[in-house]
N, C-alpha and C positions, 0 to 999 in steps of 0.2 A: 566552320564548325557549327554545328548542329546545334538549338538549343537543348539542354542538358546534358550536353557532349561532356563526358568523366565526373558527372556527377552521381554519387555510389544513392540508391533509393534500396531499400528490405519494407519489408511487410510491415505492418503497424503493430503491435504489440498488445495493444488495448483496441478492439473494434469498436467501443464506445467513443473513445477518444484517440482517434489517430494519428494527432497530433505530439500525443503524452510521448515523453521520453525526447525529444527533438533538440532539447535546446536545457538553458540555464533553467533552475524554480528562484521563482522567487518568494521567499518565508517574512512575513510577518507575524515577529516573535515580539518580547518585551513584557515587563510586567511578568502578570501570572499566566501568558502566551509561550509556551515555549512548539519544538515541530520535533518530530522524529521520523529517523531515516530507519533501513532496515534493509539491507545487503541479503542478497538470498540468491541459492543456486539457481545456476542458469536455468536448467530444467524448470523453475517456476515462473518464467517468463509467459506473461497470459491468467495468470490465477489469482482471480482476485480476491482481497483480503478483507476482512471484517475488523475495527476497532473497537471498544468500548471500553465504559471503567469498569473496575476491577470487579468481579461477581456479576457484570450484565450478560443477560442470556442470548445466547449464540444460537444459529441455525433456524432461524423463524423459517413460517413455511413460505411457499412463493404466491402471488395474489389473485389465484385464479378465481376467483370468488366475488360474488356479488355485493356484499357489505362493505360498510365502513368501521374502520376502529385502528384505533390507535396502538400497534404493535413495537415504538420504543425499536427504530429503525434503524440499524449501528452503520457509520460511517463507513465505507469501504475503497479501495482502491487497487488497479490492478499493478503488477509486477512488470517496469518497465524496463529495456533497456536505459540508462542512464548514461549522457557521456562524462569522462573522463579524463583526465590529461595520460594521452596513450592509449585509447580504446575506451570500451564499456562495459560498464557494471549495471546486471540486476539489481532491483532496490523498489522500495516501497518509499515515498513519501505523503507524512502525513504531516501534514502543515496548519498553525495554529490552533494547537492541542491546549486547551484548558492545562495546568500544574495537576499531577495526578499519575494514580498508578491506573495502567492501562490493559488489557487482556487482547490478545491478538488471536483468531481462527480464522483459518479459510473459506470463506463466506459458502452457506450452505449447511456449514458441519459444527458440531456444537463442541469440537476440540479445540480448548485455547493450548496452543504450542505454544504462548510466549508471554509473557507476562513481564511490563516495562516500567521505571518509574520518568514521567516525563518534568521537566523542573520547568519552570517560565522564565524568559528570556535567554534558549537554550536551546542547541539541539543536541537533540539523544540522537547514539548511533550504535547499533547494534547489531551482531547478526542472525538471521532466522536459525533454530535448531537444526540439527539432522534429524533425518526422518528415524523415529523410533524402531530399534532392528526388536525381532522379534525372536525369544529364545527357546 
């Protein structure tokens, strides 16, 4: 037998980190520490998210520029596959969140879809909206 003989491999999820999604997270929560999760359609597998607190400005520009300054750069993370017992779930995690309420957008775009209260030593778990239909 070959090595890697029936070992199942798919594409990486996050090109930044090709590893994301592989295995267990480990959360260090406690105190005024808590993480949250965030279940989202498959189809967002690759899209990465922006966090901040609540009223922080979303969609900064990108840094093609020759200055320095300080632009209040919100946490992000892409939409990985996640295992599960029985297969895999889509999901965001964001781990060792300050106690607080939180504004989530699609990093780029200055739409918070989701707005979350995160508690310390705790984790939130929630799911992403549907995409707003339009009438």
């Amino acid at each position: 037998m070959s090595a890697g003989a029936g070992v199942e491999t798919r594409v990486p999820d996050s090109p930044e980190n090709p590893h994301a999604g592989q295995g267990s997270v480990l959360l260090d929560i406690g105190g005024d520490i808590g993480a949250l999760v965030v279940t989202t359609p498959a189809s967002m597998v690759g899209v990465e998210v922006e966090i901040g607190p609540e009223g922080a400005a979303f969609g900064h520009h990108d840094h093609d520029h020759d200055h320095s300054h300080d632009h209040g750069h919100l946490a992000h993370v892409a939409v990985v596959r996640r295992p599960v017992q029985g297969g895999e779930v889509p999901a965001l995690v964001f781990g060792e969140l300050s106690a607080g309420r939180y504004g989530l957008a699609e990093k780029g775009t200055s739409d918070v879809r989701l707005v979350v209260d995160v508690r310390g030593g705790e984790v939130t778990s929630v799911e992403w909206p549907p995409e707003p239909t339009e009438s």
